[in-house]
Backbone bond lengths (Angstrom), bond angles and torsions (degrees), N, CA, C in turn:
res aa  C-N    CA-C-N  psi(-1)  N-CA   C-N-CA  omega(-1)  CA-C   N-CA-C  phi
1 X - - - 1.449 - - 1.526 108.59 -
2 X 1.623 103.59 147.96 1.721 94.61 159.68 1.513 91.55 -149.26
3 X 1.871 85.50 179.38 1.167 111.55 -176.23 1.659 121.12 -124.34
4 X 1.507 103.82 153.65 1.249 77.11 169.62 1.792 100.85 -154.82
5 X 1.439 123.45 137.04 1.647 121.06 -158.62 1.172 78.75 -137.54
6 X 1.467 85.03 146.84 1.859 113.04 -164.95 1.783 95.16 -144.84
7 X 1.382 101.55 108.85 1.741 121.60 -167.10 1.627 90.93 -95.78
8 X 1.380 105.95 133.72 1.270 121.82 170.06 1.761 127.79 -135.61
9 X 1.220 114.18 128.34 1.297 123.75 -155.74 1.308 102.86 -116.07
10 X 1.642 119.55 147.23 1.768 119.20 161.38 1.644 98.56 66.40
11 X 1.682 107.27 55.11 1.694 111.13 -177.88 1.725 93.20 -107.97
12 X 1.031 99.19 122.53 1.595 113.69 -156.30 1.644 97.04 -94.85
13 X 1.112 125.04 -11.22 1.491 119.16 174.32 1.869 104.03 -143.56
14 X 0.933 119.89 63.02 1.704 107.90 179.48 1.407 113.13 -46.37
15 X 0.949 136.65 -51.61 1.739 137.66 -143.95 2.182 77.81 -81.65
16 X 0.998 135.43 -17.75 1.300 137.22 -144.87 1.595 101.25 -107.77
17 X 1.617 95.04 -36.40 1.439 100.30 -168.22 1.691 113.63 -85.72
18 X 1.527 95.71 -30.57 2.035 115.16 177.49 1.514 80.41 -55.98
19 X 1.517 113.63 -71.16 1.782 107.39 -150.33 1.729 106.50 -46.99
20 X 1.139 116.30 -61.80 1.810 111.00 162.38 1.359 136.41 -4.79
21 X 2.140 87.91 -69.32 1.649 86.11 -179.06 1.416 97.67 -83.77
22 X 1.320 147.63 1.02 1.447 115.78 172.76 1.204 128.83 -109.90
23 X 1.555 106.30 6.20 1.268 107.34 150.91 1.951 129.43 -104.34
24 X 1.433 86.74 -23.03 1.788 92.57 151.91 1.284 154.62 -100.74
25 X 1.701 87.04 -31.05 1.547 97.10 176.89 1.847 117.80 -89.68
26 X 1.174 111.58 -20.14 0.866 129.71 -176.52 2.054 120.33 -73.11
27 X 0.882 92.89 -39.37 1.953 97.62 162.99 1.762 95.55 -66.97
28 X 1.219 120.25 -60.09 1.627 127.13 -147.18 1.938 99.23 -61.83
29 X 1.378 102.37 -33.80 1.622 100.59 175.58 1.884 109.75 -96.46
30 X 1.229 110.65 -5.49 1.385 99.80 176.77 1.554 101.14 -75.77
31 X 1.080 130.38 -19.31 1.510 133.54 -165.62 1.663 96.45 -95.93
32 X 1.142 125.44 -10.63 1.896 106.11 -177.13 1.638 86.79 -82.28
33 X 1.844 101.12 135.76 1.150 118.70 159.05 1.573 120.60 -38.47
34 X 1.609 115.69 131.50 1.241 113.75 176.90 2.007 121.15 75.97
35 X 1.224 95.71 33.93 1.248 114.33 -177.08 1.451 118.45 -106.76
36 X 1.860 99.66 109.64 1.500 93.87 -176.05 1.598 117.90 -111.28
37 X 1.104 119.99 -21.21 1.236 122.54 165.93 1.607 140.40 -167.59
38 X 1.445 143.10 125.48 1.057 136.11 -143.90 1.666 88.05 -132.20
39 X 2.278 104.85 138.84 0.830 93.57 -166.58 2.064 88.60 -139.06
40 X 1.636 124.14 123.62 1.479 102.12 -168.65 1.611 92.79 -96.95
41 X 0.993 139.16 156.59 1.433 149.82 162.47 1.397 122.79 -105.61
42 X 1.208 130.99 160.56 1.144 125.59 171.46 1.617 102.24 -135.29
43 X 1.023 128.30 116.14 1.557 128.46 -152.23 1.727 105.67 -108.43
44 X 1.810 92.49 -6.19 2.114 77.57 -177.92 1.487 97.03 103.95
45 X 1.382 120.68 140.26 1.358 138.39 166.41 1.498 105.63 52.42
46 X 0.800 126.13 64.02 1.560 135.06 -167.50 1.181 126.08 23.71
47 X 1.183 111.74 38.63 1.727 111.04 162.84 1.324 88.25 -118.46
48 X 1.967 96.37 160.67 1.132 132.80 175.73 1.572 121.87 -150.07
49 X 1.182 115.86 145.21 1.515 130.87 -139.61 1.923 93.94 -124.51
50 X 1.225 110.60 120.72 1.381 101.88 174.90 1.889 92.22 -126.35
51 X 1.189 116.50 145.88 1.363 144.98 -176.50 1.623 104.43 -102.24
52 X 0.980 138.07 136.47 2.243 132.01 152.34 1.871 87.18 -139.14
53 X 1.259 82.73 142.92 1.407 89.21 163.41 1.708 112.42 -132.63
54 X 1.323 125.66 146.10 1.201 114.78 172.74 1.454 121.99 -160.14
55 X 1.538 124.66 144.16 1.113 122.02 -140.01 1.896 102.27 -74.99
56 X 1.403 132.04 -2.11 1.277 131.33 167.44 1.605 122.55 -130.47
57 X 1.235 130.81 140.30 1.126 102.10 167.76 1.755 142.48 -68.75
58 X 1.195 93.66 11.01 1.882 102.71 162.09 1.714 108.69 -73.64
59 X 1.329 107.86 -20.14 1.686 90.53 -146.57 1.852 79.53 -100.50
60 X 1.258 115.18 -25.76 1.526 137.15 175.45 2.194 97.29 -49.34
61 X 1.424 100.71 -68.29 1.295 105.86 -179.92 1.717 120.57 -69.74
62 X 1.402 103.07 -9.44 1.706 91.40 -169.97 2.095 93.06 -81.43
63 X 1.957 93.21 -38.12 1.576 84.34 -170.22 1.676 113.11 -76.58
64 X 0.974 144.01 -11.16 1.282 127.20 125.14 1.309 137.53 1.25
65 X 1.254 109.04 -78.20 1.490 128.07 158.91 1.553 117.64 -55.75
66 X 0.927 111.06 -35.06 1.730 124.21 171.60 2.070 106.34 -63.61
67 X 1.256 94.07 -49.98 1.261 98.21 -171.98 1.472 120.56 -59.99
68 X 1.535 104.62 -37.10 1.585 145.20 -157.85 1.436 97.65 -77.02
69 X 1.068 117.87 -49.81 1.653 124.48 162.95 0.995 124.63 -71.87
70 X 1.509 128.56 -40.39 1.595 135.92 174.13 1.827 106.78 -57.59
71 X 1.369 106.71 -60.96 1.208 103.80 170.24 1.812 130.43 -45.39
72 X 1.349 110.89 -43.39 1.020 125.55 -176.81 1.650 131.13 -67.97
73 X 1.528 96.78 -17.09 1.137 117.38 178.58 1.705 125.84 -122.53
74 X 1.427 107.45 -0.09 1.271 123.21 -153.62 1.446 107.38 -148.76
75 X 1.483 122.95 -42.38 1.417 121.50 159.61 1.131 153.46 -123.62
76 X 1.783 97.69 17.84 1.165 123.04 -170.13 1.982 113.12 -45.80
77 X 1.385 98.65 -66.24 1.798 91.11 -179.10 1.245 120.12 -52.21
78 X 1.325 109.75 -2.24 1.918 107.93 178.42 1.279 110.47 -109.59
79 X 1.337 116.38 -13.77 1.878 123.69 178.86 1.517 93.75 -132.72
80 X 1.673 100.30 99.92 1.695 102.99 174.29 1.359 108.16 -116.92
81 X 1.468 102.30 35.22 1.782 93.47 164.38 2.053 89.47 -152.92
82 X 1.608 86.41 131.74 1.607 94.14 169.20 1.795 110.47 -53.18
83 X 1.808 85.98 147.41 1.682 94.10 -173.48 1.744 92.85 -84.49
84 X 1.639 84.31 162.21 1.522 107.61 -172.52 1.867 94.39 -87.71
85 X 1.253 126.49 115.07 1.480 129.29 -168.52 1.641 109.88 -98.58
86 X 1.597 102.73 118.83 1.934 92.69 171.51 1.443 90.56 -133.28
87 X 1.509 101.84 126.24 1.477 106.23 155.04 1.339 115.84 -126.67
88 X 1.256 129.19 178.12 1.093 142.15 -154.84 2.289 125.08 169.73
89 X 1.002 110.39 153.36 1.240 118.31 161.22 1.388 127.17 -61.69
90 X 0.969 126.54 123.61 1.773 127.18 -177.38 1.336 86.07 -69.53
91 X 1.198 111.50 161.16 1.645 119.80 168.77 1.798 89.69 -176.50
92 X 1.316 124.36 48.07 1.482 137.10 136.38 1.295 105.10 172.25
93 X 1.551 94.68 142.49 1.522 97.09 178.15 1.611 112.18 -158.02
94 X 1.247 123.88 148.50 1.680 110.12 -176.22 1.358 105.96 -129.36
């Protein structure tokens, strides 16, 4: 499994930006192969916390790229600072 969380700061409309990804971004990553779960957060003071999880790291790197475009074209005036990106391998989970 991996993961991959994408931290976002200076989100100038939250309640604006959730409705977006779950009605757009959210089909476009249910479809990358090996996709187990996507999670958007809203953390307070304009950051926001997005979660993907997926059972390889291909399907980890394609939604990346999925995101990278979704954002770019779809939420840019509400996310005006690139997210801070950590991915990695699960190696525990319950």
């Amino acid at each position: 499994m991996h993961a991959v969380f994408r931290r976002y700061e200076g989100v100038t409309d939250p309640a604006e930006a959730g409705r977006r990804v779950n009605e757009g971004f959210l089909p476009l990553i249910q479809q990358v192969p090996g996709f187990v779960a996507y999670y958007w957060v809203d953390a307070g003071g304009g950051v926001m916390v997005s979660t993907s999880i997926f059972r390889d790291q291909a399907g980890a790197e394609e939604s990346t790229q999925r995101a990278g475009g979704f954002v770019r074209d779809r939420l840019a005036e509400l996310l005006p600072n690139p997210p801070q990106v950590t991915a990695g391998e699960v190696v525990a989970q319950a």
